[in-house]
Residue frames as qw, qx, qy, qz and C-alpha x, y, z in Angstrom:
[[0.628, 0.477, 0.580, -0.203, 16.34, -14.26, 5.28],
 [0.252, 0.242, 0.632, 0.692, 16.38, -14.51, 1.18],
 [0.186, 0.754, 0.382, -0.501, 13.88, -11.19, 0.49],
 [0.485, 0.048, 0.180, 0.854, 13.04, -10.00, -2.28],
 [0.223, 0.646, 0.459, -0.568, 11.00, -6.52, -3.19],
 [0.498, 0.282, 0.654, 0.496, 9.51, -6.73, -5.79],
 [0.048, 0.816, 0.413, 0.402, 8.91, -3.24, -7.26],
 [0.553, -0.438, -0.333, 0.626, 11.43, -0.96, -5.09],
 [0.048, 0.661, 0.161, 0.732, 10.12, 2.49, -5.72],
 [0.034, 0.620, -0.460, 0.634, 9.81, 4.72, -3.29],
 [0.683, -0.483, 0.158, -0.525, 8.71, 2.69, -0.13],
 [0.994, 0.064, -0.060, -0.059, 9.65, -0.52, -1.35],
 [0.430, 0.677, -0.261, 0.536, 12.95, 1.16, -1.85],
 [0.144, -0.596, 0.407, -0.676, 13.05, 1.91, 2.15],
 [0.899, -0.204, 0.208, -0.326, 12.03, -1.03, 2.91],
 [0.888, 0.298, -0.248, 0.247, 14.88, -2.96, 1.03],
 [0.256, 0.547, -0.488, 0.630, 17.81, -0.57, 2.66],
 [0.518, -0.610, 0.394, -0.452, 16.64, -1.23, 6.13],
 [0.949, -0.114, 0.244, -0.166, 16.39, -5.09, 5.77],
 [0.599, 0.590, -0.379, 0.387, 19.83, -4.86, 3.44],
 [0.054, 0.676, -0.495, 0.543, 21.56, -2.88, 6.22],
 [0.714, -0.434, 0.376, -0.401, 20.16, -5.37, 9.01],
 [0.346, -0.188, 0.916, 0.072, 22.04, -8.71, 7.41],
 [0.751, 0.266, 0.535, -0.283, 19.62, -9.67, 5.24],
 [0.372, 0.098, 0.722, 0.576, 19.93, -11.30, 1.67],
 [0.521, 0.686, 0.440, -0.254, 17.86, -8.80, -0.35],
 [0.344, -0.037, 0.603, 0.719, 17.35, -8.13, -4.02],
 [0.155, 0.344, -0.032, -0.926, 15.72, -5.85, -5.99],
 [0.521, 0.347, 0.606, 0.491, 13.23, -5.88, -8.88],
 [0.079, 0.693, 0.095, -0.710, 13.04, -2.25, -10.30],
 [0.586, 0.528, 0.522, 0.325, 13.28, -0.93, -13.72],
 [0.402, 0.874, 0.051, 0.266, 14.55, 2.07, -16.09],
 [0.407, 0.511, -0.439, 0.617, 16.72, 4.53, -14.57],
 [0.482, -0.674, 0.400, -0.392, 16.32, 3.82, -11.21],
 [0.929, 0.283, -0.130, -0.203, 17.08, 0.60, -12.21],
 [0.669, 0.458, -0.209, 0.546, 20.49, 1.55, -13.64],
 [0.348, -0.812, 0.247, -0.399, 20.99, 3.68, -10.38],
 [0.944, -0.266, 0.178, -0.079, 20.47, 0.85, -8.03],
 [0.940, 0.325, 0.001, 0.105, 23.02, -1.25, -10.51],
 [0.522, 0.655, -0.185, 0.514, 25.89, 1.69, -10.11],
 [0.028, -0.557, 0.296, -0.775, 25.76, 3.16, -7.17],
 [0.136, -0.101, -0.886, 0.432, 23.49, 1.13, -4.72],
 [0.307, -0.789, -0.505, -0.169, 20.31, 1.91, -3.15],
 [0.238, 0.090, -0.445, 0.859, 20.17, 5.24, -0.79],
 [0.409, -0.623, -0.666, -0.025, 17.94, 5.60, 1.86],
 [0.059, 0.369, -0.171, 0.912, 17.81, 9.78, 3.21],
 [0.497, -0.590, -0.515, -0.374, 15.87, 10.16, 6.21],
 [0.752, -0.535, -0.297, 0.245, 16.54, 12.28, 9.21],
 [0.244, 0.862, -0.442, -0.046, 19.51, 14.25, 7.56],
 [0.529, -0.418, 0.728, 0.126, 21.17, 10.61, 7.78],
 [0.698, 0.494, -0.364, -0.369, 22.13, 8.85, 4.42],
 [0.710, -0.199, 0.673, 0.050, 22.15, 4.93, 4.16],
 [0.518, 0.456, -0.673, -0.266, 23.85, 3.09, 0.77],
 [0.719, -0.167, 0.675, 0.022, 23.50, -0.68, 0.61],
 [0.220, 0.318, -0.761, -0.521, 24.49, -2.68, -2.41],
 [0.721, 0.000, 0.554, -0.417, 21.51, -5.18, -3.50],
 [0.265, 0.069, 0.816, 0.509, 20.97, -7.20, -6.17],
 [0.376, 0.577, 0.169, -0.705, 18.90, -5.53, -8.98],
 [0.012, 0.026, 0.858, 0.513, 17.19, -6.72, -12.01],
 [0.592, 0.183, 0.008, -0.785, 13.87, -6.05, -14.12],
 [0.770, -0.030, -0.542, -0.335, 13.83, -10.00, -14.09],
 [0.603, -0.489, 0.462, -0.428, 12.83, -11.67, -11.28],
 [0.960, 0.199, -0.194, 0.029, 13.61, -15.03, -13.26],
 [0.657, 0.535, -0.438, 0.300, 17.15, -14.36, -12.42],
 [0.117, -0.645, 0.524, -0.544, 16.83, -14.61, -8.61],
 [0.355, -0.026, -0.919, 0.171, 15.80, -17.91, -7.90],
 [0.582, -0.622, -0.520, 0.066, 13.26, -19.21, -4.68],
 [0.011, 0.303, -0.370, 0.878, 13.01, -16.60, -1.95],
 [0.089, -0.280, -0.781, 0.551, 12.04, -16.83, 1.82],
 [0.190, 0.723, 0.603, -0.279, 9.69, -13.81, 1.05],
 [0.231, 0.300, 0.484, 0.789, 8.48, -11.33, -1.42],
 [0.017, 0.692, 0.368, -0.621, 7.19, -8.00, -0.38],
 [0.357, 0.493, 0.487, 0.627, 5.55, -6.59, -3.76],
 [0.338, -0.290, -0.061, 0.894, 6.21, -3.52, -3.79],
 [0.031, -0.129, -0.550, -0.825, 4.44, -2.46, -7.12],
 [0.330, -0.035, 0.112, -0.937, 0.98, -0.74, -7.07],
 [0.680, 0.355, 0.624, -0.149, -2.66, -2.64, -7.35],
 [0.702, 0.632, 0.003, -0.328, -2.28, -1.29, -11.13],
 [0.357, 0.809, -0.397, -0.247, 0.56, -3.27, -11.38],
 [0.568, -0.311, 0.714, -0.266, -0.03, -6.33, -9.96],
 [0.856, 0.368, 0.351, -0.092, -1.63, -8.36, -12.95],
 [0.483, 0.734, -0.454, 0.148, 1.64, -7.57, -15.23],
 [0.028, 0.599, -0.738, 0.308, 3.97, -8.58, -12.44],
 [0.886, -0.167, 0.328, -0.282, 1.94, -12.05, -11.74],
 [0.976, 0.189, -0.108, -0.029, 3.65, -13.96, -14.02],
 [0.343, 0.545, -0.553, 0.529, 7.50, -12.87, -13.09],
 [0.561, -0.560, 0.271, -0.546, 6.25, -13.72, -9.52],
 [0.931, 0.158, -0.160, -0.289, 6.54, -17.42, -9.85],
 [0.696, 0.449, -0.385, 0.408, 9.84, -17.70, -10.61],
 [0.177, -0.583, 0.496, -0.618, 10.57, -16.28, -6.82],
 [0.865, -0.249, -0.076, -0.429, 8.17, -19.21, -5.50],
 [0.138, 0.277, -0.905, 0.292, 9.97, -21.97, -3.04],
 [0.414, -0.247, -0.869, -0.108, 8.18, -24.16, -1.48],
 [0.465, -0.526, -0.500, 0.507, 7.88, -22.41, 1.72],
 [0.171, -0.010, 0.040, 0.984, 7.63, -18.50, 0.18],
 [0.037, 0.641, 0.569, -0.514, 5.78, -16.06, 1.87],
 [0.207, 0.220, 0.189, 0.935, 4.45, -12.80, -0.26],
 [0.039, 0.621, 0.505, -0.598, 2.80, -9.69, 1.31],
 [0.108, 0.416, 0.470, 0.771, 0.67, -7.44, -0.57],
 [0.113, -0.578, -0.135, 0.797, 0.96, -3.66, 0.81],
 [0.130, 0.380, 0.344, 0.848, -1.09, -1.77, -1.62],
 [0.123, 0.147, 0.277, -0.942, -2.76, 1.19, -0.86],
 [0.521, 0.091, -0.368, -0.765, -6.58, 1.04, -1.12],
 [0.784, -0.165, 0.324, -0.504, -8.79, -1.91, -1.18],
 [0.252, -0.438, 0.860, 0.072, -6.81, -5.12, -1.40],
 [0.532, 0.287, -0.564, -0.563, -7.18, -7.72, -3.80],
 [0.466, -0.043, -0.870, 0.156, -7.05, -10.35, -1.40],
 [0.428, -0.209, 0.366, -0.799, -10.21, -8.86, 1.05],
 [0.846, -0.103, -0.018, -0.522, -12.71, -11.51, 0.17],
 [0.779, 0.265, -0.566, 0.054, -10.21, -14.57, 0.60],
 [0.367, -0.003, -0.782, 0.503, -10.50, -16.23, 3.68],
 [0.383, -0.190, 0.164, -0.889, -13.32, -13.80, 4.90],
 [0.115, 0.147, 0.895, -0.404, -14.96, -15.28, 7.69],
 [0.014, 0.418, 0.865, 0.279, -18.69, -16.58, 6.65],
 [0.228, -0.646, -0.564, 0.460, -20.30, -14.29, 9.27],
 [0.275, -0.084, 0.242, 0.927, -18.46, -11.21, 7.25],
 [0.371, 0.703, 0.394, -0.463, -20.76, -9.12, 5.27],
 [0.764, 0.290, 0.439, 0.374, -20.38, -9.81, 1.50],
 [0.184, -0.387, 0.367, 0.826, -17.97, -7.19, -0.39],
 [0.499, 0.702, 0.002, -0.508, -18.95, -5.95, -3.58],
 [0.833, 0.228, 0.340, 0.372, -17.94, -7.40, -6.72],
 [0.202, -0.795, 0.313, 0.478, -14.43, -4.91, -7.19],
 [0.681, 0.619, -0.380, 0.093, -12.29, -5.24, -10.69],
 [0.018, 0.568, -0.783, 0.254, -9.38, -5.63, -8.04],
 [0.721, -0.322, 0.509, -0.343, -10.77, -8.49, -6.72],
 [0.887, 0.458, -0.062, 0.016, -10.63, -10.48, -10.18],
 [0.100, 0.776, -0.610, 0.120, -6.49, -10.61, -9.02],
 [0.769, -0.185, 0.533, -0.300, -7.52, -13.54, -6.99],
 [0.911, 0.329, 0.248, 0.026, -7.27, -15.82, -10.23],
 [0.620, 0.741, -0.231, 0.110, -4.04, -14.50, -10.92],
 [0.131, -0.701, 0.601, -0.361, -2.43, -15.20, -7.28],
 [0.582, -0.320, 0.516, -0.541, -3.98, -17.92, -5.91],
 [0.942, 0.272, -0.099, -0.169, -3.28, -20.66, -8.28],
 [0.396, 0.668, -0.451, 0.440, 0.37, -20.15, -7.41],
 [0.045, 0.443, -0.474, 0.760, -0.10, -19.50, -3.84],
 [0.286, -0.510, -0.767, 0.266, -1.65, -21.45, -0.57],
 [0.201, -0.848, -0.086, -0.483, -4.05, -18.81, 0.69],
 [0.686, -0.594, -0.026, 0.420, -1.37, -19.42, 4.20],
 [0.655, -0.219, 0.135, 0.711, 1.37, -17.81, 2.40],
 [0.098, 0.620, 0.244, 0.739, -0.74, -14.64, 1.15],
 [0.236, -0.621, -0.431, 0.611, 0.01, -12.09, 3.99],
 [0.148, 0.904, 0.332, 0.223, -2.11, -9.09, 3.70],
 [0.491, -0.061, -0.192, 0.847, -0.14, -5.63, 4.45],
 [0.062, 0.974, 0.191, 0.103, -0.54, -1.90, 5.41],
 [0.657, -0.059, -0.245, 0.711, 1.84, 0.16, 5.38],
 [0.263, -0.963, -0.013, 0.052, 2.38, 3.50, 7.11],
 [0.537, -0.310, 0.283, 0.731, 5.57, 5.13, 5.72],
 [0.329, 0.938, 0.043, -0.105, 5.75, 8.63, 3.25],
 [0.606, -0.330, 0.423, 0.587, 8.39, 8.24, 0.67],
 [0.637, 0.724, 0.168, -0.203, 9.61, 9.50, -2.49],
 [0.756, 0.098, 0.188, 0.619, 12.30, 8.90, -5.17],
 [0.336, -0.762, 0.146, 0.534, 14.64, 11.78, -4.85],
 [0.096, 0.667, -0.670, -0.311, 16.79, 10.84, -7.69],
 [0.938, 0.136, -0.318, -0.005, 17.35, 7.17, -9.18],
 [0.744, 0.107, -0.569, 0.334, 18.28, 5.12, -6.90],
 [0.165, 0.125, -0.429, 0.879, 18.13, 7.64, -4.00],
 [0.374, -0.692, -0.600, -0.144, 14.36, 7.54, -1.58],
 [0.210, 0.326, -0.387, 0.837, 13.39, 9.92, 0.67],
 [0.388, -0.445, -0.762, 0.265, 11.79, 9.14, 3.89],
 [0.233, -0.591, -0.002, -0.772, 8.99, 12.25, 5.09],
 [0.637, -0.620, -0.013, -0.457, 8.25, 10.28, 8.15],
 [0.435, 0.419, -0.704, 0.375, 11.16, 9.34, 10.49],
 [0.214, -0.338, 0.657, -0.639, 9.18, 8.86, 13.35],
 [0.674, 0.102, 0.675, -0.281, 7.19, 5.75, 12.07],
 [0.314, 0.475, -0.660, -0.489, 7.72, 3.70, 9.62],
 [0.600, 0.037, 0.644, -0.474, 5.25, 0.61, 9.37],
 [0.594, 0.104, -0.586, -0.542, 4.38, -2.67, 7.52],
 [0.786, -0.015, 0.436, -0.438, 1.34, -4.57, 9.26],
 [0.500, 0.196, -0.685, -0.493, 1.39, -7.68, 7.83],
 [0.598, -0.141, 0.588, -0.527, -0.89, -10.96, 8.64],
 [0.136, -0.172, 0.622, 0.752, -2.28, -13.84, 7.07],
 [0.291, -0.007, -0.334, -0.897, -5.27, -13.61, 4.92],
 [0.738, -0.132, -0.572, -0.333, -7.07, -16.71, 6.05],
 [0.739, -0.631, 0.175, -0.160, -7.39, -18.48, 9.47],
 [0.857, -0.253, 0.154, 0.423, -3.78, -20.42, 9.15],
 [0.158, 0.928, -0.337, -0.001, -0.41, -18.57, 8.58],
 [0.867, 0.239, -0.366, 0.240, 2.76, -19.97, 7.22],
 [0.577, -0.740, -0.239, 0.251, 5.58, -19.55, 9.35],
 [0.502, 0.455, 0.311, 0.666, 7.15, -17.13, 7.32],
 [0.106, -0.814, -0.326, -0.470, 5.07, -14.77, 7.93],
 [0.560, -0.788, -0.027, 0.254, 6.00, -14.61, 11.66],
 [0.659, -0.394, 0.198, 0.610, 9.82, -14.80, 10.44],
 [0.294, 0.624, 0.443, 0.573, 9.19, -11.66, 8.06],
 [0.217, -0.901, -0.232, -0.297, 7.71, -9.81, 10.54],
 [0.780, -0.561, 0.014, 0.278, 10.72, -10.43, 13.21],
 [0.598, 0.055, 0.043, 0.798, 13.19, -9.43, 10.42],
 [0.204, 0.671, 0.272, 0.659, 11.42, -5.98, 10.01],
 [0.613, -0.731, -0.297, -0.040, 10.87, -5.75, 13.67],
 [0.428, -0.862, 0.067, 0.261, 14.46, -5.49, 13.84],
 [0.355, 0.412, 0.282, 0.791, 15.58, -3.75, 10.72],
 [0.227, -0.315, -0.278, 0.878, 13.84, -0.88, 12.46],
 [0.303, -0.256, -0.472, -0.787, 10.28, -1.38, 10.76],
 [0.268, -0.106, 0.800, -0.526, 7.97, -1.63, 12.73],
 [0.572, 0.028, -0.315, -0.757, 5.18, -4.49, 12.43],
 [0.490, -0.235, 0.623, -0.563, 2.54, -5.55, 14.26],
 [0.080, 0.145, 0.985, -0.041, 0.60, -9.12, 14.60],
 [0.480, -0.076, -0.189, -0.853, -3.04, -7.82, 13.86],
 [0.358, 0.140, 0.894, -0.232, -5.78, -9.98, 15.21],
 [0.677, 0.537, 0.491, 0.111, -7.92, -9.16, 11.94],
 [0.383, -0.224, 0.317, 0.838, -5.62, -7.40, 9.25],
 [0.043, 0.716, 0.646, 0.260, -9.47, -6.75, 7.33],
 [0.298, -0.876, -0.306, 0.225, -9.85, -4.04, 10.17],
 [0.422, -0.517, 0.311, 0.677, -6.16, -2.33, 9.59],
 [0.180, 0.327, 0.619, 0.691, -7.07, -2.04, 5.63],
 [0.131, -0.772, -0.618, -0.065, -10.11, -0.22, 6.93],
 [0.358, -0.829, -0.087, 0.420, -8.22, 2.17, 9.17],
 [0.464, -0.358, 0.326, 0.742, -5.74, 2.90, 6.76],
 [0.178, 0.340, 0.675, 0.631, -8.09, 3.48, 3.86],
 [0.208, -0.853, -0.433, 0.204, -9.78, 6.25, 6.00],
 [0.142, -0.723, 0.199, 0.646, -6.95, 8.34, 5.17],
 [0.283, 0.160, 0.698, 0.638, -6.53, 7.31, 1.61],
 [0.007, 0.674, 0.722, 0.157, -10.19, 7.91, 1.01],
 [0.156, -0.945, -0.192, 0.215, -9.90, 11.81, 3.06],
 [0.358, -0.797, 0.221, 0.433, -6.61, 13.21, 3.18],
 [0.564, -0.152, 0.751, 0.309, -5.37, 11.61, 0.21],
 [0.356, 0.477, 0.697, 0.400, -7.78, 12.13, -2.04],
 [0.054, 0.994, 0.088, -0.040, -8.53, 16.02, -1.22],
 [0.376, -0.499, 0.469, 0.625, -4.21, 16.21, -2.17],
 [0.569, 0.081, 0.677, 0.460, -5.08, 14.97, -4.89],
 [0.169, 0.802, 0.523, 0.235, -8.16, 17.31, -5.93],
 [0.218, -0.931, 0.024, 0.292, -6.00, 20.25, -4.45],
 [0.616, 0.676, -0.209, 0.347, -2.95, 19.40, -6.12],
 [0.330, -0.806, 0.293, -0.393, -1.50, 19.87, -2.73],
 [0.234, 0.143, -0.910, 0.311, 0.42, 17.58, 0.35],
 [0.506, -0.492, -0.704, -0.079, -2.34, 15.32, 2.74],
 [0.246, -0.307, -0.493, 0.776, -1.71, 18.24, 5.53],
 [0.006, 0.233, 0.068, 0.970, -3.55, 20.80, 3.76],
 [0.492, -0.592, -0.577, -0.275, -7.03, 20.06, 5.74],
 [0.438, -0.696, -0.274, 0.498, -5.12, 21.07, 9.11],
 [0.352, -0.150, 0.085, 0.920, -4.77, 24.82, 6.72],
 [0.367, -0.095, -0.335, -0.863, -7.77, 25.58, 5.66],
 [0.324, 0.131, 0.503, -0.791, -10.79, 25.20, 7.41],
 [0.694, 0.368, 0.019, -0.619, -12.91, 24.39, 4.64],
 [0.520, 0.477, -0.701, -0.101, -11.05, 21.48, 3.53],
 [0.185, -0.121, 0.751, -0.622, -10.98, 20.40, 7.45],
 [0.548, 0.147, 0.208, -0.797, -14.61, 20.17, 7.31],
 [0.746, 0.377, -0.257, -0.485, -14.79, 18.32, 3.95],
 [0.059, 0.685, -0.666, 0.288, -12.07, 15.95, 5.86],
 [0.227, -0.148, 0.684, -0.677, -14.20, 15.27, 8.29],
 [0.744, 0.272, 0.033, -0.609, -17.20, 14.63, 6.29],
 [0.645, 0.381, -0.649, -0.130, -15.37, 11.84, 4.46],
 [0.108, 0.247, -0.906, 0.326, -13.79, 10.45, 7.38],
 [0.490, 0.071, 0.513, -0.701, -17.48, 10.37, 9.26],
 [0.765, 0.390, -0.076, -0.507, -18.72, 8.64, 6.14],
 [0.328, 0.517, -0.784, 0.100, -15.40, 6.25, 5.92],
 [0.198, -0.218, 0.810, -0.507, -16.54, 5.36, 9.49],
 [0.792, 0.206, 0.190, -0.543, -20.34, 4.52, 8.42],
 [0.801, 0.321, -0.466, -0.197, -19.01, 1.96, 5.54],
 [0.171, 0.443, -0.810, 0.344, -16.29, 0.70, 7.58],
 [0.503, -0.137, 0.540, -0.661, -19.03, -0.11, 10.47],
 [0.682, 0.387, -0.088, -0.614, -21.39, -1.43, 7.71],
 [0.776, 0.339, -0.530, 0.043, -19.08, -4.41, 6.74],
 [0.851, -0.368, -0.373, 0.041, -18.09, -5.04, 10.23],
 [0.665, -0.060, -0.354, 0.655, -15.41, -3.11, 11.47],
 [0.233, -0.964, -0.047, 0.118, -16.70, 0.24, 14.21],
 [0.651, 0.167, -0.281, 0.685, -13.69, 2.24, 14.42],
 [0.126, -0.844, -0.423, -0.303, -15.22, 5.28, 16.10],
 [0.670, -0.742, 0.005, 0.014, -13.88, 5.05, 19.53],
 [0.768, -0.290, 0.232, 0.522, -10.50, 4.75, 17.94],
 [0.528, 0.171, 0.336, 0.761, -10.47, 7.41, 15.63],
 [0.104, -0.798, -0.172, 0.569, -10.34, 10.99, 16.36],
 [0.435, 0.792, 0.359, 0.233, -10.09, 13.81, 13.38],
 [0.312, -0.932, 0.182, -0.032, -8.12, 16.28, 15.45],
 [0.452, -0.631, 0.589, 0.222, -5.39, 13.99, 16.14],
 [0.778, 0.342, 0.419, 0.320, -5.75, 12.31, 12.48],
 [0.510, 0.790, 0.055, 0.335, -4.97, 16.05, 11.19],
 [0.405, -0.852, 0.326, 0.066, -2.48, 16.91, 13.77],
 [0.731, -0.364, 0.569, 0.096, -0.53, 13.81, 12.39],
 [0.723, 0.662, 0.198, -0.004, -0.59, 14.04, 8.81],
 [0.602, -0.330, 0.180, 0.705, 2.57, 14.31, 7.15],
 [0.291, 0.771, -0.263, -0.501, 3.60, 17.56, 4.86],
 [0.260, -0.196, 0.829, 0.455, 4.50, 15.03, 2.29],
 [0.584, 0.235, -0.406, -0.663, 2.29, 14.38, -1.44],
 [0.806, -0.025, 0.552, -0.214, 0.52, 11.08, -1.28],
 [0.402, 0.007, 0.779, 0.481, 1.26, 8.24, -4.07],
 [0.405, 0.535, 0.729, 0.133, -1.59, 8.79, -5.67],
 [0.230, 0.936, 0.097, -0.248, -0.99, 12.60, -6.59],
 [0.333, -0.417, 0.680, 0.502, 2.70, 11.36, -7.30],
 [0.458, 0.091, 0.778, 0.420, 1.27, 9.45, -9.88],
 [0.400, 0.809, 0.428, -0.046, -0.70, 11.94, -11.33],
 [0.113, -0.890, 0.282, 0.339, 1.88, 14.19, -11.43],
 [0.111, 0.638, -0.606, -0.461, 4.15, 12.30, -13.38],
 [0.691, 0.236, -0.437, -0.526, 1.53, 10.54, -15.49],
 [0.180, 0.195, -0.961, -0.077, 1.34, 7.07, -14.15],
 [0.505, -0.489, -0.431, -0.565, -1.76, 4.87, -13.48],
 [0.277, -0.350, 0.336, -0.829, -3.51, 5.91, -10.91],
 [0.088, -0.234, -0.946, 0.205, -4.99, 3.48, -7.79],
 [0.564, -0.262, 0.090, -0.778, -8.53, 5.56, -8.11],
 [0.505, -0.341, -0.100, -0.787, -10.12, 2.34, -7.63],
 [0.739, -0.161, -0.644, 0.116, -8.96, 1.02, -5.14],
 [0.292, -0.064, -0.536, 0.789, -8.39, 4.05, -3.00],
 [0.213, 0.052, 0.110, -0.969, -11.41, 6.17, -4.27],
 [0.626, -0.041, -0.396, -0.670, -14.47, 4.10, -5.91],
 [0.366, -0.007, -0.917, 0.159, -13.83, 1.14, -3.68],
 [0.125, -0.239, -0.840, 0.470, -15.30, 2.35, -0.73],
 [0.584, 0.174, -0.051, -0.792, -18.35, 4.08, -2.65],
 [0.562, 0.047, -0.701, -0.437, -18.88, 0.68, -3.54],
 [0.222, -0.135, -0.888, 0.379, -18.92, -0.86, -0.15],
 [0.048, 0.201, 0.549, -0.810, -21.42, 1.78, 0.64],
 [0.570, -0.018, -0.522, -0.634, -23.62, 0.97, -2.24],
 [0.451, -0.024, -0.891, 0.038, -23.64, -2.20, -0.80],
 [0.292, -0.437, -0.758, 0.386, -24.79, -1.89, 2.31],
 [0.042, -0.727, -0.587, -0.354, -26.93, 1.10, 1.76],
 [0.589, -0.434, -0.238, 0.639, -24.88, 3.92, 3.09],
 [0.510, 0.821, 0.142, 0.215, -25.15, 7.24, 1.81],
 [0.707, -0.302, 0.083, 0.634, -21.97, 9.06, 1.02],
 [0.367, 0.909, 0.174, 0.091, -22.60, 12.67, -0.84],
 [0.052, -0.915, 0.325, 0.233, -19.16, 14.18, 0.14],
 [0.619, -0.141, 0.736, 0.236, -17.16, 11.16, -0.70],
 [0.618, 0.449, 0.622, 0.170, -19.32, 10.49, -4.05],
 [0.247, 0.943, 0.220, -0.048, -18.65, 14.09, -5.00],
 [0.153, -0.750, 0.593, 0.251, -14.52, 14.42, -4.51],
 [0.627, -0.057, 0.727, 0.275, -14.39, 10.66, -5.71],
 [0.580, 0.698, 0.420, 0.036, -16.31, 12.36, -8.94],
 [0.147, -0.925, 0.326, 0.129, -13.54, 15.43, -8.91],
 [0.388, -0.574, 0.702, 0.165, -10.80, 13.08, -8.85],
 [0.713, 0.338, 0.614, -0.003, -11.98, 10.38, -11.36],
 [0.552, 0.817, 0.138, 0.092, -12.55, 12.83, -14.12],
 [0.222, -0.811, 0.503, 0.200, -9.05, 14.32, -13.27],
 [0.456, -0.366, 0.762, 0.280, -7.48, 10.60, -14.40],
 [0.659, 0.490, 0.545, 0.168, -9.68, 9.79, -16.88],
 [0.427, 0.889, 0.004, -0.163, -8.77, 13.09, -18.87],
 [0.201, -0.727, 0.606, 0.251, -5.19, 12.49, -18.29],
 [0.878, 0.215, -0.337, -0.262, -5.71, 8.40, -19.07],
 [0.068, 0.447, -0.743, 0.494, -4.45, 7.45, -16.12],
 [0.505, -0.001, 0.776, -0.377, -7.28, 5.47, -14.85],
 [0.098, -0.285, -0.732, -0.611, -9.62, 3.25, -17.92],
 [0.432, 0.012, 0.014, -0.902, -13.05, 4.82, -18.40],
 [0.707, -0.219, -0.610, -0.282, -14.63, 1.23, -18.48]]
């Protein structure tokens, strides 16, 4: 397949070298010096003590790669409404693109079955007018992904979790192009794994239980997403989120209870910093709200109450806003 990723930082970045190294046509879009990395030296993928080098094509215009089978955007939710118009230019008749951000997706209410319980009215959601004139809602496949990277170096990723490496993808509405299947088949065996979801609504849920806990107490610690299975009091406050995570989740239609255990969520955590403390750390914007204010909003909605949540999500907030990492409107 023609692939490109758009936005190959650190995940996107591990996601290109596997699907490189497996035969596939991919190309980059990246910028600065990782950019110029990429351009000199290749892409390197570290994971395991094994180093992988493919050569891709790389360029901070996507004008200059032509139609492509699919487009896995890489780039954050804050960086999706800049990168809409360079998107286009990738567009074939028949191109799939997945959108794997962390947090609450821009593309939740699109296609949502009538029966659903109505979302809030998100800022992310207001993306919708910036994809979907472009794009059949068949060829928008939602994503999660489950994979801890970070850029090492330009041009060099490093993979914290070698024993699973995951992008769910599905699509967003009852029909799916067939892309989507042949996407999922090349990652399947590039050595990513991803599954077929029967609602992909529910998998945003499950994954945004850890954003929302583990994630977001790194962030207020300054710390990696393990530190709840060190400290006892953190553990607790962990839990409290996650129990509350589960109430909204429920609330909008999706129970996870019976499938999600606390014990074996902190047993499994990686020792690795989440994105979202990456980007505090070296000043970029920050997904609060889509990873933190989102799902206080669902639970406005549906009349849920959430004190531990509403109190770290306050913690963390003021953290970006002082930096100016998240806008104060």
């Amino acid at each position: 397949m023609k692939i490109c990723v758009f936005g190959a930082g650190a995940t996107g970045g591990h996601f290109a070298v596997r699907l490189a190294e497996a035969g596939h046509e991919v190309s980059v879009v990246a910028r600065g010096a990782h950019l110029e990395a990429i351009r000199a030296n290749g892409l390197t993928l570290k994971q395991a003590g094994k180093s992988t080098n493919v050569r891709v094509r790389a360029t901070e215009r996507a004008g200059e790669l032509g139609a492509q089978d699919a487009v896995i955007m890489g780039v954050k939710a804050t960086g999706l409404k800049a990168a809409a118009p360079d998107l286009t230019a990738l567009l074939g008749p028949e191109t799939v693109v997945v959108f794997p951000q962390n947090g609450m997706p821009w593309w939740y209410p699109v296609g949502l079955d009538d029966a659903a319980p109505t979302p809030p009215d998100l800022p992310v959601f207001g993306l919708a007018a910036e994809f979907r004139p472009h794009l059949g809602d068949e060829r928008i496949a939602g994503g999660v992904i489950y994979s801890a990277n970070v850029i090492e170096a330009p041009g060099v990723i490093l993979n914290n979790t070698p024993r699973r490496n995951a992008l769910v993808i599905s699509a967003v509405g009852p029909s799916a192009a067939p892309g989507i299947a042949a996407l999922r088949a090349a990652l399947v065996a590039s050595g990513i794994e991803s599954d077929a979801p029967e609602d992909i609504r529910r998998i945003v849920w499950r994954k945004l239980l850890l954003n929302m806990s583990a994630s977001t107490l790194a962030l207020a610690t300054g710390t990696r997403s393990s530190i709840p299975r060190d400290d006892e009091r953190l553990a607790e406050t962990f839990r409290r989120i996650l129990a509350e995570g589960l109430a909204i989740a429920a609330a909008h239609g999706h129970d996870l209870t019976a499938e999600t255990d606390a014990g074996r969520l902190l047993a499994g955590m990686p020792d690795h910093k989440p994105s979202i403390l990456q980007d505090y750390e070296q000043g970029r914007p920050m997904e609060i709200g889509e990873i933190v204010l989102a799902p206080a909003a669902f639970a406005r909605a549906a009349g849920v109450a959430t004190p531990t949540l509403d109190a770290v999500a306050a913690i963390v907030t003021r953290l970006a806003l002082d930096r100016g990492l998240y806008p104060a409107e």
